[in-house]
N, CA and C of each residue as an Amber inpcrd file, in Angstrom:
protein
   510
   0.7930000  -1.2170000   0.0000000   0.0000000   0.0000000   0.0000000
   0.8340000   1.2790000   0.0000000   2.1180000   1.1470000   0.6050000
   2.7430000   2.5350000   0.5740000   3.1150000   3.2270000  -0.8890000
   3.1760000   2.2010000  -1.7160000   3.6000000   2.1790000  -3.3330000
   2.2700000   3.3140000  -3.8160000   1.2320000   2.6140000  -3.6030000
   0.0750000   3.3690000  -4.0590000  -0.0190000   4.4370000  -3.6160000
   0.2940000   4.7610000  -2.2100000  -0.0500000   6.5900000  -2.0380000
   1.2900000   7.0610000  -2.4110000   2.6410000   6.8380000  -2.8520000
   3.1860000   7.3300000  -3.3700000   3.3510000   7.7730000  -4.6670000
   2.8110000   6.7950000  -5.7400000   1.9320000   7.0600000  -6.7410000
   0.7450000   8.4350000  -7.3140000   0.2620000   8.1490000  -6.1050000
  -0.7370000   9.0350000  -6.0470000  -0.1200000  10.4520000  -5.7800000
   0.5130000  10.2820000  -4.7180000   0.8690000  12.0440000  -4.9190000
   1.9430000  12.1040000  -6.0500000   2.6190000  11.5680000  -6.5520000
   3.5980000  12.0130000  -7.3740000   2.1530000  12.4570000  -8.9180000
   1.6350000  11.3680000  -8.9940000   0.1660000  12.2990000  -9.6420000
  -0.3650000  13.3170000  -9.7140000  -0.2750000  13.4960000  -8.2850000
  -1.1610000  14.7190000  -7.5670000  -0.1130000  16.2770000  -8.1820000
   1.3760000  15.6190000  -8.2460000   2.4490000  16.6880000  -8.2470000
   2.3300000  17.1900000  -9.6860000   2.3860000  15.8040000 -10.2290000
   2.7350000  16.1730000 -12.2160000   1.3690000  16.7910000 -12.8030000
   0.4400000  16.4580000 -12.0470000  -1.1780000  17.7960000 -12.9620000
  -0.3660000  19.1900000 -11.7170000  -0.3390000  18.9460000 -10.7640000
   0.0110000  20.3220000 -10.3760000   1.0240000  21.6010000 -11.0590000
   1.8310000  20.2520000 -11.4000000   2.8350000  20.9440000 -12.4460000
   2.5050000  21.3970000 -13.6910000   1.6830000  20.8230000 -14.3710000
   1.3180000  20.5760000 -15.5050000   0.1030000  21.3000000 -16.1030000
  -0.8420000  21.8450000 -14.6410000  -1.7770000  23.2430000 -14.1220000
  -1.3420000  24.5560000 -14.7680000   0.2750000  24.5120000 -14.0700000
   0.6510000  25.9640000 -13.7530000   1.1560000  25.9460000 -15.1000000
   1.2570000  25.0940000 -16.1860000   1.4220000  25.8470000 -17.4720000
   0.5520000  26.0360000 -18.1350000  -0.4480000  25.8640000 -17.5880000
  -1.7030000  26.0330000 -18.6290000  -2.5050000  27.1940000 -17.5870000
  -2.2560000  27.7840000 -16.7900000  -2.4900000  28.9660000 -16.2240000
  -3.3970000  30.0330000 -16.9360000  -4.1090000  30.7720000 -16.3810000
  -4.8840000  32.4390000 -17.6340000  -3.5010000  32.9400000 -17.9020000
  -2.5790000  33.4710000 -16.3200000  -1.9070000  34.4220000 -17.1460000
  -0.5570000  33.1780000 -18.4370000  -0.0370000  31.9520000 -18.3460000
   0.5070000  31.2330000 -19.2700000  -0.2980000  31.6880000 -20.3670000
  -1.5340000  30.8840000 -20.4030000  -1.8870000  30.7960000 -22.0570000
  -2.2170000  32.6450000 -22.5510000  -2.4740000  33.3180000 -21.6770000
  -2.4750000  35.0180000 -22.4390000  -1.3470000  35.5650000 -22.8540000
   0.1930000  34.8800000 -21.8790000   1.3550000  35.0420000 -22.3180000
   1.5630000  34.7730000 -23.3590000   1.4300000  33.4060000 -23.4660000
   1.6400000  32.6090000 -24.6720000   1.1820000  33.1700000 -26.2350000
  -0.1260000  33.4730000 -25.8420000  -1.1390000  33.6130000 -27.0460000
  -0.8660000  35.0970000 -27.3530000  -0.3770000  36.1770000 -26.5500000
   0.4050000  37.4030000 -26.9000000   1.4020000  37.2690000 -27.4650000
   2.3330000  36.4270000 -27.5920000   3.5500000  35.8920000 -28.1480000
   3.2580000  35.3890000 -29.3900000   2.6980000  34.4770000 -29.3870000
   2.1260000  34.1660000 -30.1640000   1.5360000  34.4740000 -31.5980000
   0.7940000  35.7770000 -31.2010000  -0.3760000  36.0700000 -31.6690000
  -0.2900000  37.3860000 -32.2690000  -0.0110000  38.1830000 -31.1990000
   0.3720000  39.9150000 -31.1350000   0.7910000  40.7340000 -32.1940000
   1.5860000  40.1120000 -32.6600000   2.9720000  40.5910000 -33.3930000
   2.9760000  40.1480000 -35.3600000   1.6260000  39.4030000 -34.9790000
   1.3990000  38.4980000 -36.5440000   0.5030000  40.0800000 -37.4740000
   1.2700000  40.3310000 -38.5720000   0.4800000  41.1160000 -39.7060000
  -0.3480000  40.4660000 -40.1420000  -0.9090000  39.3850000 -39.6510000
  -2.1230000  38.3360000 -40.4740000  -3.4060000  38.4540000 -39.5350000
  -3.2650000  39.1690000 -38.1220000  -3.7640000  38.8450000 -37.0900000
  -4.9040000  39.8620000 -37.2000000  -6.4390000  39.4820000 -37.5110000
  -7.7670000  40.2520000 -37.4530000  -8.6030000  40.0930000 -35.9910000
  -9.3200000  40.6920000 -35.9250000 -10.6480000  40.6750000 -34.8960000
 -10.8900000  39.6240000 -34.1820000 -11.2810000  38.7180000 -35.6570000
 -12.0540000  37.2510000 -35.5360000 -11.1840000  36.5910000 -34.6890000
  -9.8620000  36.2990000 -35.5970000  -8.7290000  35.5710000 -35.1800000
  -8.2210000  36.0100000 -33.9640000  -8.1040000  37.0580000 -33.1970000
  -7.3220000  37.4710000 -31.8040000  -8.3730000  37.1120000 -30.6250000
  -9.7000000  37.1730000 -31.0970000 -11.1150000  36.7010000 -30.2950000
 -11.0050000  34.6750000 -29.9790000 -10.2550000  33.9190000 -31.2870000
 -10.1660000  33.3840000 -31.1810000  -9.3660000  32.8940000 -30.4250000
  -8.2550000  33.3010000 -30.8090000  -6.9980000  32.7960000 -30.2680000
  -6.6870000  33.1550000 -28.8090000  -7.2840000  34.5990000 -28.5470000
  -6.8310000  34.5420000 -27.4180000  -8.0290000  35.4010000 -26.1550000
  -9.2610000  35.3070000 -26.5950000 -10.1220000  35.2800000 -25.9450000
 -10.7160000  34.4290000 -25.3820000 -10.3460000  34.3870000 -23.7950000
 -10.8960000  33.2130000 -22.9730000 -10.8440000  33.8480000 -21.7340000
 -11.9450000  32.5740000 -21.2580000 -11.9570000  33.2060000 -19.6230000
 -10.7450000  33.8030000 -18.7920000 -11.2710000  34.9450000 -17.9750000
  -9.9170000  35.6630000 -17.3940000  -9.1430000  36.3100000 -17.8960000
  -9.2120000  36.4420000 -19.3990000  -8.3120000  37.3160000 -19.8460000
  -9.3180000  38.6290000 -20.7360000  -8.3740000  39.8400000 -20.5370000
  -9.5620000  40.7010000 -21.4660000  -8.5350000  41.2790000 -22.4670000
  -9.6010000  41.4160000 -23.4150000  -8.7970000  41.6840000 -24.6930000
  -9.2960000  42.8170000 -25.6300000  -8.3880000  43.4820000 -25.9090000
  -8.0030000  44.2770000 -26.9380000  -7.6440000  44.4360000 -28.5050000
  -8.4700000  44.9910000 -28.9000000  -7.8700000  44.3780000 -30.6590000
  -8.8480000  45.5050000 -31.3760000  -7.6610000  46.1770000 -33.0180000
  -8.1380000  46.9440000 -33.7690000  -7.0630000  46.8150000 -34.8920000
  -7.0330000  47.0070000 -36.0260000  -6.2250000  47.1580000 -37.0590000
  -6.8550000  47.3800000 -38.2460000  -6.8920000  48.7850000 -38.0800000
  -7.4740000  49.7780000 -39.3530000  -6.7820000  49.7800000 -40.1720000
  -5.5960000  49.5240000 -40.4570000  -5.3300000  49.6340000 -41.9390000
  -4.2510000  48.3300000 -42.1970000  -4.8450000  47.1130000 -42.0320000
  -3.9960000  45.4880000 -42.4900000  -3.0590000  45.5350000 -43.1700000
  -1.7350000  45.0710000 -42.9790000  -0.9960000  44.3550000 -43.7840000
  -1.5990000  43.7160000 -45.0560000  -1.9520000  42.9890000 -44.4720000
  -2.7690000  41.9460000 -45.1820000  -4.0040000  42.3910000 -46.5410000
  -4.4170000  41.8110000 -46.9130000  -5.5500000  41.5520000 -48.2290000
  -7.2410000  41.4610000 -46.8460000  -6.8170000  41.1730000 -45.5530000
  -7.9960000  41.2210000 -44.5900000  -8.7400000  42.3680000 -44.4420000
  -9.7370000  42.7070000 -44.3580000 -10.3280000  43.7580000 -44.2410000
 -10.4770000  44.5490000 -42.8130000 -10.3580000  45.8760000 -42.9370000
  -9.9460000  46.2600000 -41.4880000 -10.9340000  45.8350000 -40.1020000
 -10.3250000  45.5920000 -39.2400000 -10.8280000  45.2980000 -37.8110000
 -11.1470000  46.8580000 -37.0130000 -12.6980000  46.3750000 -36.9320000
 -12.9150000  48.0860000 -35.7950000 -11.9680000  47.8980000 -34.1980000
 -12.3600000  49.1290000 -33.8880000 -11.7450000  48.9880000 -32.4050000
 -12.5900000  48.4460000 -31.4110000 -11.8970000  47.5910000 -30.2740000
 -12.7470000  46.7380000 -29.4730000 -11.7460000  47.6580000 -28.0480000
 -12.5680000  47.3820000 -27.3750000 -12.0850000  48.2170000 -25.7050000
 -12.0940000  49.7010000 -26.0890000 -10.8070000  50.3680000 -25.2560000
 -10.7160000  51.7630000 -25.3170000 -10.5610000  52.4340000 -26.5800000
 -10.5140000  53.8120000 -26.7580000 -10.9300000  54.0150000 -28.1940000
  -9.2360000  53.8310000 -28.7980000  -9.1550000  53.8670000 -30.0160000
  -7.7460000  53.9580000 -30.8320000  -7.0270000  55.1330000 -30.3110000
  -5.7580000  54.7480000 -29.7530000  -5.0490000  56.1270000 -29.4610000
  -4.5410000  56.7480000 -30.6030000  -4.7760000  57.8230000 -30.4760000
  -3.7990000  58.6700000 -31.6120000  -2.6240000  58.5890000 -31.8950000
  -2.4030000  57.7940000 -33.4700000  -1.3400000  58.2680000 -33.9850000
  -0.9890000  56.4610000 -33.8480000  -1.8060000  55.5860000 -33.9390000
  -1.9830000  54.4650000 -33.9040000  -3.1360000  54.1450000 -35.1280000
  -2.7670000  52.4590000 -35.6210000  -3.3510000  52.0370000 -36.6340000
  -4.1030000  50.5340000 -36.1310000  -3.2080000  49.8780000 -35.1150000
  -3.0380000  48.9170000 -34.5470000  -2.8800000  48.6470000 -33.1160000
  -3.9420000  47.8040000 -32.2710000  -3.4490000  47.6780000 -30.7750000
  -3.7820000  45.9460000 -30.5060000  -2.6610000  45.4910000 -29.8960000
  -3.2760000  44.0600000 -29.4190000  -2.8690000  44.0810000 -28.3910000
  -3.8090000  43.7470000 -26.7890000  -3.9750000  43.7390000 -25.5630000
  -3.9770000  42.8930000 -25.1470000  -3.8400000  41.8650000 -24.2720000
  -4.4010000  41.0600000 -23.2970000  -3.6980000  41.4680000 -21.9300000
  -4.9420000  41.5760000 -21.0020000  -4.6020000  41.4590000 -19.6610000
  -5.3640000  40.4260000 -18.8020000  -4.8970000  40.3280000 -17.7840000
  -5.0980000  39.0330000 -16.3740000  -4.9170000  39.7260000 -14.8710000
  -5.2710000  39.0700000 -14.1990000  -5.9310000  39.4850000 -13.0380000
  -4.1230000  38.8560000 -12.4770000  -3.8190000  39.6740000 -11.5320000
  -2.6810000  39.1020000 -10.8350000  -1.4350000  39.6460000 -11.2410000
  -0.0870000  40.1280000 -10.8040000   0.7170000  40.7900000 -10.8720000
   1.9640000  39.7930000 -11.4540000   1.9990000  39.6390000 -12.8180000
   3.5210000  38.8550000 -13.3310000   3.6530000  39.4860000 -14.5380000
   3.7870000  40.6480000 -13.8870000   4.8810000  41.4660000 -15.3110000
   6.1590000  41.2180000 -15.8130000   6.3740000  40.5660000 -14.6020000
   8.4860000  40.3700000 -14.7870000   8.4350000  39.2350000 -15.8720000
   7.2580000  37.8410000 -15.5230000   7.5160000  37.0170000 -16.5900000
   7.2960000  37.4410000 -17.9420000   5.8290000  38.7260000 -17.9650000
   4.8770000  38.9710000 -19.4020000   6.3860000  39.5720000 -20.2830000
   7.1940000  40.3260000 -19.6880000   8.0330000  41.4340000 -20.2860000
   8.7970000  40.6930000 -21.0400000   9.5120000  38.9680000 -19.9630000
  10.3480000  38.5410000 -20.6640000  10.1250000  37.6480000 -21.8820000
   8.2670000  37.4980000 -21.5690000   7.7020000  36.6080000 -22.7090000
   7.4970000  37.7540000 -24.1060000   7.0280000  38.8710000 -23.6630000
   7.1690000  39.9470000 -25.1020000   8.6350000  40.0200000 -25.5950000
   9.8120000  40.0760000 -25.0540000  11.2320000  40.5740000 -25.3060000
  11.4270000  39.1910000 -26.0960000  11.1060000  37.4500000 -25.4240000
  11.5060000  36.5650000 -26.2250000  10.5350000  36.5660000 -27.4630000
   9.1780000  37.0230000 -27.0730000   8.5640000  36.6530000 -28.7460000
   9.3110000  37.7960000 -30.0380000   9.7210000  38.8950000 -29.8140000
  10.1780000  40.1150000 -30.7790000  11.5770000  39.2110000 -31.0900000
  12.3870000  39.0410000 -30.2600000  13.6140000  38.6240000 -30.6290000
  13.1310000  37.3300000 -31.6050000  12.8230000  36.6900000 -31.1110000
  12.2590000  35.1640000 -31.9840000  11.4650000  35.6530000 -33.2150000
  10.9730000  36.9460000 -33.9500000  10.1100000  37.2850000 -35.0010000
  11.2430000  38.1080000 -35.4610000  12.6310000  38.3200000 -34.9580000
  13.0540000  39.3890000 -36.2600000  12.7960000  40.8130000 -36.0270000
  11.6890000  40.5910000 -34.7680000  12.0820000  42.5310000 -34.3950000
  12.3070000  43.1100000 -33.4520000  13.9660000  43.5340000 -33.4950000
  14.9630000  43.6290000 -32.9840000  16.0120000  45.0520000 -32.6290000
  15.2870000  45.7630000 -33.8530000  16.0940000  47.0230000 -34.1010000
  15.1160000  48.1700000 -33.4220000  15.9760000  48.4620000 -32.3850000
  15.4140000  49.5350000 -31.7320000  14.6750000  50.6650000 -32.2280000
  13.7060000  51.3000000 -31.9870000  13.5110000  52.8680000 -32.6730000
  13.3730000  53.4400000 -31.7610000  13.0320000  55.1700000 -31.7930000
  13.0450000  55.9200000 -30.7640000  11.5500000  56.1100000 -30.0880000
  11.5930000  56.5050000 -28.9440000  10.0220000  55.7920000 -28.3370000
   9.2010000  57.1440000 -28.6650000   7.8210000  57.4440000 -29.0350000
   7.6900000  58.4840000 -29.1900000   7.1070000  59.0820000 -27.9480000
   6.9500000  60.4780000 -27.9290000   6.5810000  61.3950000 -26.6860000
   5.4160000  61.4200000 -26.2190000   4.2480000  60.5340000 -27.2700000
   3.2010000  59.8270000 -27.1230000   2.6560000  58.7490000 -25.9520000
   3.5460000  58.1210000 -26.3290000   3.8020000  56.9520000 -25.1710000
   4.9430000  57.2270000 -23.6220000   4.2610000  56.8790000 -22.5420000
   5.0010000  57.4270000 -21.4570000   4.5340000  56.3190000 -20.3190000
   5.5040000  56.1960000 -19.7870000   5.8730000  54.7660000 -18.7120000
   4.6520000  55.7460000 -17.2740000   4.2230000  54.2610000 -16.7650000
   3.0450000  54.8100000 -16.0860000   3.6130000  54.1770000 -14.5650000
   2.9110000  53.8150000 -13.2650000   3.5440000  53.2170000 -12.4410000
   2.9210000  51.4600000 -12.9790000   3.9370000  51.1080000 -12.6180000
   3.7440000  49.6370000 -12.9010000   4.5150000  49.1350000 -14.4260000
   5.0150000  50.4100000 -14.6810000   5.5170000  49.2130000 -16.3300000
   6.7400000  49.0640000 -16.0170000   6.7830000  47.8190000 -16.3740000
   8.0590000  47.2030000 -16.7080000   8.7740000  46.8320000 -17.5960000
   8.0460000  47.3610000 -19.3510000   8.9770000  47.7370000 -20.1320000
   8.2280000  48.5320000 -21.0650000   8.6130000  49.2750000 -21.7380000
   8.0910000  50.4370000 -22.2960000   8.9730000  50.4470000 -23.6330000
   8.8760000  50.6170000 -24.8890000   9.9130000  49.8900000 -26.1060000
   9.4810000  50.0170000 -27.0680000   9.9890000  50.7680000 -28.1660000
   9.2860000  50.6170000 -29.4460000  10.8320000  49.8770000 -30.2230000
  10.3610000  49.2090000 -31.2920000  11.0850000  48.5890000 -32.4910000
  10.6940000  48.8780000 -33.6950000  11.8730000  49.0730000 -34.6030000
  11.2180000  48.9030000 -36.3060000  10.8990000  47.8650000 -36.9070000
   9.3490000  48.1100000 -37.1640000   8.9350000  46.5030000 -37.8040000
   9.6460000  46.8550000 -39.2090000   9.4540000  47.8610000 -40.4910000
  10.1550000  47.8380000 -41.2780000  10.4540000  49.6020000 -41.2030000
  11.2100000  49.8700000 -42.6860000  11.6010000  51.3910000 -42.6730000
  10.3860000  52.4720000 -42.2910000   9.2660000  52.3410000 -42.6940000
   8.1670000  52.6090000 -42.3480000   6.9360000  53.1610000 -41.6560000
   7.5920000  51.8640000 -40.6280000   6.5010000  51.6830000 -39.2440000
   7.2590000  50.8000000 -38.1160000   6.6340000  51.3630000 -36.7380000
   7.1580000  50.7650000 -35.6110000   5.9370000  50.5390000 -34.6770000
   6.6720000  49.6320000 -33.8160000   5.7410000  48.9860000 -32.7210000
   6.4510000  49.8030000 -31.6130000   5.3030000  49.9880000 -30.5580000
   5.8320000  50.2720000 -29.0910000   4.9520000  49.2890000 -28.3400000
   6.0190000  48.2350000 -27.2180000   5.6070000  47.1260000 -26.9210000
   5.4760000  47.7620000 -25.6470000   4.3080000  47.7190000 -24.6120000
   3.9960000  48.1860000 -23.0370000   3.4390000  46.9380000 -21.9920000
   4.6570000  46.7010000 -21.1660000   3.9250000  45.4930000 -20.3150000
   3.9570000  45.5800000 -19.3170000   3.1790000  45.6320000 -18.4430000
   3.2590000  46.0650000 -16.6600000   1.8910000  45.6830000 -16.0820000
   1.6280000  46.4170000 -14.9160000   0.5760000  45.9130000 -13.6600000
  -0.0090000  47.4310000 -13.9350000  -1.4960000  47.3520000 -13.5660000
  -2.5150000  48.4790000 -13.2950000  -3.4600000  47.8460000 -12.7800000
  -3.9080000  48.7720000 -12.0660000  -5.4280000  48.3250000 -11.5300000
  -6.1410000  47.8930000 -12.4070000  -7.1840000  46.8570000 -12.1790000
  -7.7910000  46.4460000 -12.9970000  -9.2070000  45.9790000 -12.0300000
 -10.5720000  45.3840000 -12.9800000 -11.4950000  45.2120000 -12.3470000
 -11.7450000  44.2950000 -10.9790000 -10.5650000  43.5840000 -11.1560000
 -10.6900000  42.8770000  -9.7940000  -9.4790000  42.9930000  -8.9330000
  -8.8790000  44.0670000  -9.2930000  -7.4810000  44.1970000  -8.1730000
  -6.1070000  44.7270000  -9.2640000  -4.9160000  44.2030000  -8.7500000
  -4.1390000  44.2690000  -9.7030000  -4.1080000  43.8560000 -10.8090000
  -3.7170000  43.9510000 -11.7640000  -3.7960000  43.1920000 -13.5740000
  -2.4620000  43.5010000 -14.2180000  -2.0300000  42.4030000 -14.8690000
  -0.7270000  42.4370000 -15.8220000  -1.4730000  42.6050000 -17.1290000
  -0.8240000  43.7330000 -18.0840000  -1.0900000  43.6840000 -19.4140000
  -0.1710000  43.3300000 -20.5140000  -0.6690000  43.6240000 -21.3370000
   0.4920000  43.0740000 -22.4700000   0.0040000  44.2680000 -23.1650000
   0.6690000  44.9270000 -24.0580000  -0.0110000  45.5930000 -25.2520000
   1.4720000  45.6900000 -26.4650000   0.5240000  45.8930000 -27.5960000
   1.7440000  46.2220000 -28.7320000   0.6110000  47.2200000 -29.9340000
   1.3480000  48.0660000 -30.2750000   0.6300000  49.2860000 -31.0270000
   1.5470000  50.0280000 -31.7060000   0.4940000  49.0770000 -33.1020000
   1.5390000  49.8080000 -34.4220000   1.5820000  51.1800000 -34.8560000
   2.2320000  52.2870000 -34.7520000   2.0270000  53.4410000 -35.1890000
   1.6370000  53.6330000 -36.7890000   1.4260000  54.8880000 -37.1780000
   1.2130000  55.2170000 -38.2380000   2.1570000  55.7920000 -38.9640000
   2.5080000  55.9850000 -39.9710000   3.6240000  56.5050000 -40.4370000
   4.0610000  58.1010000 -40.2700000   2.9180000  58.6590000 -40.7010000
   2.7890000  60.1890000 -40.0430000   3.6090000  60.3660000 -38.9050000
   3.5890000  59.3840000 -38.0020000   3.6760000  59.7950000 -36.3930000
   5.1770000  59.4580000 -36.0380000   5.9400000  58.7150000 -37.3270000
   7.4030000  58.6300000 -37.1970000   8.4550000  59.8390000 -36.9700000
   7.8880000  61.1540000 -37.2090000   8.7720000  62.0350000 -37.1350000
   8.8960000  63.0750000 -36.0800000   8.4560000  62.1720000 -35.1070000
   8.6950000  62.5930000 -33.2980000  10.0990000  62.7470000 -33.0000000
């Protein structure tokens, strides 16, 4: 019999383990990584992919890469001087991991080359990284990931927001 309850908790250990990667804030990490950063990425598809319980989401892209037809804005309105926003936030404070999961998904896609941040965007309390990159000569992303209040307490966000070209000469 001792075999069997040892069994059992080592069971008990490997879903425990195996829980915490399948977590809200994991799979919103994930699916921001994922997901965020794709010029293919519409409405439908970011609802899909990464709309699920516990996480709230953000999504607009008025003027596509793509042959897709533009996505209205969902949540807060389009900030100025923006074309593009993809959001997800979660209830609970792990910015330190979200930052290092945005820094590994950009490095892993190729965008890498710094640009200058514009005067637009400004670090609030709680961010823990604040960053724009050149997606091409063009246009840039400013990637924002940190903790804010949120509807049920603290909240980690993710965001990435493609500027407009106009707005490059900050």
């Amino acid at each position: 019999m001792p075999h069997k309850s040892i069994i059992t908790l080592a069971s008990i250990c490997f879903a425990s383990i195996a829980a915490a990667g399948t977590s809200v804030p994991s799979k919103a990490m994930r699916g921001f990584a994922e997901h965020c950063f794709s010029p293919y990425l519409t409405a439908e598809k970011a609802t899909t992919r990464l709309g699920m319980t516990g996480v709230r989401l953000e999504f607009y892209d008025l003027d596509p890469f793509s042959s897709a037809a533009p996505s209205p804005v969902t949540g807060r309105a389009a900030k100025v001087g923006t074309d593009r926003r993809c959001e997800v936030a979660f209830d609970g404070d792990h910015a330190a991991q979200a930052a290092k999961t945005a820094v590994d998904a950009l490095t892993s896609q190729g965008i890498v080359t710094p640009a200058a941040l514009p005067s637009s965007f400004q670090s609030t309390t709680g961010t823990e990284i604040l960053a724009a990159r050149q997606l091409n000569p063009k246009r840039i992303a400013v990637v924002h990931v940190g903790t804010r209040k949120g509807p049920g307490g603290i909240e980690t966000f993710m965001t990435v927001e493609r500027l407009l070209p106009s707005e490059l000469k900050d």
